[in-house]
N, C-alpha and C positions, 0 to 999 in steps of 0.2 A: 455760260450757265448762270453763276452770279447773274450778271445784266437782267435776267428777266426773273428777278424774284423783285415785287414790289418794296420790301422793306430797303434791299441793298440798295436801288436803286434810289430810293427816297435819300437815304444815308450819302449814294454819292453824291447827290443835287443839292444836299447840305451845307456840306464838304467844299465843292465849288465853289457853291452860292451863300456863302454865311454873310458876307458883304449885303447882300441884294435882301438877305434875310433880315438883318438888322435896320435896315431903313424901311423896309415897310411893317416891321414891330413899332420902330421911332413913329414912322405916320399915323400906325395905327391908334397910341396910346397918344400920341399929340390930338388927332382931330376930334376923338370923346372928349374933351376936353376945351376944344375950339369956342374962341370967346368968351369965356369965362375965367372973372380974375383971378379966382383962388386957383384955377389950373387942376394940377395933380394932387393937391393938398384934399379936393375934394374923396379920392381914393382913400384917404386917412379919416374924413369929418364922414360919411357913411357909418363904415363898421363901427366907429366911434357911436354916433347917434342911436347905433341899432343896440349895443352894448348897452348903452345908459336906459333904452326903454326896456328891454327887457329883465334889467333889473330893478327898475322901477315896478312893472306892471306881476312878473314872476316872484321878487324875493316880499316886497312891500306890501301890492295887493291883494296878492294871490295867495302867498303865502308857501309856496309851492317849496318840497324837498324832495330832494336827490331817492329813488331807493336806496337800500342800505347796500352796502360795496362797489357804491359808484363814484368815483373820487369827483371832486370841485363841489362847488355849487350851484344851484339849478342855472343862475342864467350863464357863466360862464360854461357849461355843460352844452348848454344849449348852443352857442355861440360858437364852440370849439368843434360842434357836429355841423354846424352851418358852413364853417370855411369851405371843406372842397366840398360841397353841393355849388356853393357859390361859383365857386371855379368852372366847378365840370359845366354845370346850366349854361353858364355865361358862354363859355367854349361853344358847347355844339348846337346853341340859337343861335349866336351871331355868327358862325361858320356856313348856318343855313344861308344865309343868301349873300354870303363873301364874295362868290364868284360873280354872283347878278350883279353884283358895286363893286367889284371888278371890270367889268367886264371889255373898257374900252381899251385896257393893257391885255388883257388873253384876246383880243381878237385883233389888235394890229403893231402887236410884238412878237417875238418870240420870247416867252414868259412861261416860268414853270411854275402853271399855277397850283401845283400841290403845297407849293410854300405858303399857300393864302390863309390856309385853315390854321398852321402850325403859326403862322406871324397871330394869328387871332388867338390864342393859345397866350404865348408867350406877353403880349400885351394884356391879357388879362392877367397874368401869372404878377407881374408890377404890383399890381393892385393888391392881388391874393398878401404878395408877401408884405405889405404896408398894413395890410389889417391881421397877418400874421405876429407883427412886432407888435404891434396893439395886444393882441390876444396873450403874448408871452408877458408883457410888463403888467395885465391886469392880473394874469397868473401868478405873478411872484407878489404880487400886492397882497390879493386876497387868499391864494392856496400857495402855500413858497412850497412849490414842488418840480422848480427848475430845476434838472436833472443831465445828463448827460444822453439820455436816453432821445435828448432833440438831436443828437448826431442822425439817426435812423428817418429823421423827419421828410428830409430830400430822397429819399429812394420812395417814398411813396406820393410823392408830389410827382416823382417820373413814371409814376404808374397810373395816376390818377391820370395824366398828358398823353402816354401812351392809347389810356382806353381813350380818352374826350376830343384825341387828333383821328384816329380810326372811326369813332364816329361822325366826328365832323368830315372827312371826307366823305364820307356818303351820303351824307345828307346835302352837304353842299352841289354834287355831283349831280344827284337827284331833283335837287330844286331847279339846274340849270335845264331841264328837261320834264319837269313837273312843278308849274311853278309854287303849287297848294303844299309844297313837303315841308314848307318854315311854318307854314299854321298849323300842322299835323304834328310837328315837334313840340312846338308850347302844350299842344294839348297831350302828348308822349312825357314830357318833362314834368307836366303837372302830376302826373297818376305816378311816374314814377318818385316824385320827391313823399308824397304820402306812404309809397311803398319803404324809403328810409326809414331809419331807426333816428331820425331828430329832436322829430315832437312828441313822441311816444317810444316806450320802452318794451324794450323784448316781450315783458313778461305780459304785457296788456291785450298783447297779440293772438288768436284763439290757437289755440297748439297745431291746430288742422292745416292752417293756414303762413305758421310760421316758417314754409319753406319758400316761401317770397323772401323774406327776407336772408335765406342763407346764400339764393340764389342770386342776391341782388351784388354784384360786385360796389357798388356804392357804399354798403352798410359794413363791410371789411376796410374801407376808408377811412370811412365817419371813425370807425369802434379806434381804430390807427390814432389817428388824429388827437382822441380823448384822453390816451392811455398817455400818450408820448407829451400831451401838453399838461394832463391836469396829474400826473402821477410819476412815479420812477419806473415804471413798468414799461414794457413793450410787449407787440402782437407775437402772438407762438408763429413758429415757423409755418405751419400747416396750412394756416388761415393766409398767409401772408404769400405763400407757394402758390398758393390756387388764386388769388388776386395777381399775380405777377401772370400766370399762364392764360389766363382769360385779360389780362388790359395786352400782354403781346399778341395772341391771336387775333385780338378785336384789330388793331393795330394793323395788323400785315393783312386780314381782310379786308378793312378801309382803303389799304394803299392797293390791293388788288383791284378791288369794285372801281375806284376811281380814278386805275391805270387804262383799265378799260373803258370806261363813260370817257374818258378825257378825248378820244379823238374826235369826239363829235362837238365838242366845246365849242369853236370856233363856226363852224357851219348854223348850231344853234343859238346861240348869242349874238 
């Protein structure tokens, strides 16, 4: 009975395969990378750059402030709502067409390609946490409100992996048999990064309309991320219950949908 629930089955081929997992994370974050001297270091000179301009252009130009009971500063505010957007985006665009650059290992090995989405995952995840230690050392520079409350930090980076590997299975799935589903995602991704709470605050949002954003499992992330990075505070249980039940459903439905696309992989590829 186990065997054919998607999730357990992912979990065994984990489990097995953690070997075969780890070397195509290693290839994966290796060849982003390919030919270029700074290498990995380029993962750190990014979020850095992005850091420096927007507090350039927000605190200097603009002149921009926090509403009142929003801990940090505007650009690191901004910056700390950005990280897992960055993650999640990054996930389930480049999972869109994993398989298709895959493709000459799932059709003349036997390869479990569900580990594809999740190796793309975890290679982005390198990155995340390189611009995460950025993010915590400008924290304690300009807001010293390092706390303990970073312990709770990882349970919501396996939630955020959770939803962005369920979705990348289906899309990847989908692309292998429609190839237009990775353009249809950038333009999914866009409408929904406007639908976060990053650039714009609760309050700006018309009351009518503010149920996009309750609805959005993203913007219980973002709010995560802010609290735990720019303050002592953590997410109430509530918020954080319904974020956990919607990224494990999204989850175990991705691994269904693309338990079932999977047998045709090979025929159509």
């Amino acid at each position: 009975m186990y065997g054919r629930l998607p999730g357990f089955f992912f979990l065994q081929n984990l489990v097995e395969r953690r070997s075969l997992l780890y070397q195509l994370v290693r290839r994966d974050f290796q060849q982003r990378f390919v030919g270029s001297v700074a290498g990995w270091v380029w993962g750190l000179i990014h979020p850095l750059v992005l850091l420096v301009t927007w507090t350039f252009v927000f605190s200097v130009c603009m002149k921009q402030t926090l509403p009142k009971g929003q801990p940090g500063t505007y650009p690191l505010y901004m910056f700390a709502g950005m990280l897992p957007w960055l993650l999640f985006s990054e996930t389930v665009q480049r999972s869109a067409s994993s398989l298709v650059d895959q493709a000459g290992l799932i059709t003349k090995t036997i390869f479990p390609s569900e580990m594809v989405p999740l190796s793309v995952f975890l290679s982005s995840l390198v990155s995340h946490l390189l611009a995460l230690a950025l993010m915590i050392a400008a924290a304690e520079i300009w807001v010293p409100a390092v706390s303990p409350a970073l312990a709770v930090l990882p349970l919501y980076m396996l939630l955020l992996g959770l939803l962005a590997v369920g979705i990348g299975w289906i899309v990847a799935a989908l692309q292998v048999y429609l190839r237009d589903t990775a353009q249809f995602v950038v333009v999914i991704l866009t409408v929904w990064f406007w639908l976060t709470p990053i650039f714009i605050f609760e309050n700006q949002v018309p009351q009518r309309l503010r149920i996009l954003l309750y609805a959005n499992p993203l913007a219980s992330v973002v709010h995560a991320y802010r609290l735990v990075l720019l303050s002592t505070r953590v997410p109430g249980w509530r918020e954080s219950g319904v974020l956990a039940a919607v990224s494990v459903g999204v989850f175990f439905f991705g691994g269904l949908v693309f338990r079932y696309l999977k047998r045709g992989f090979a025929d159509v590829l």
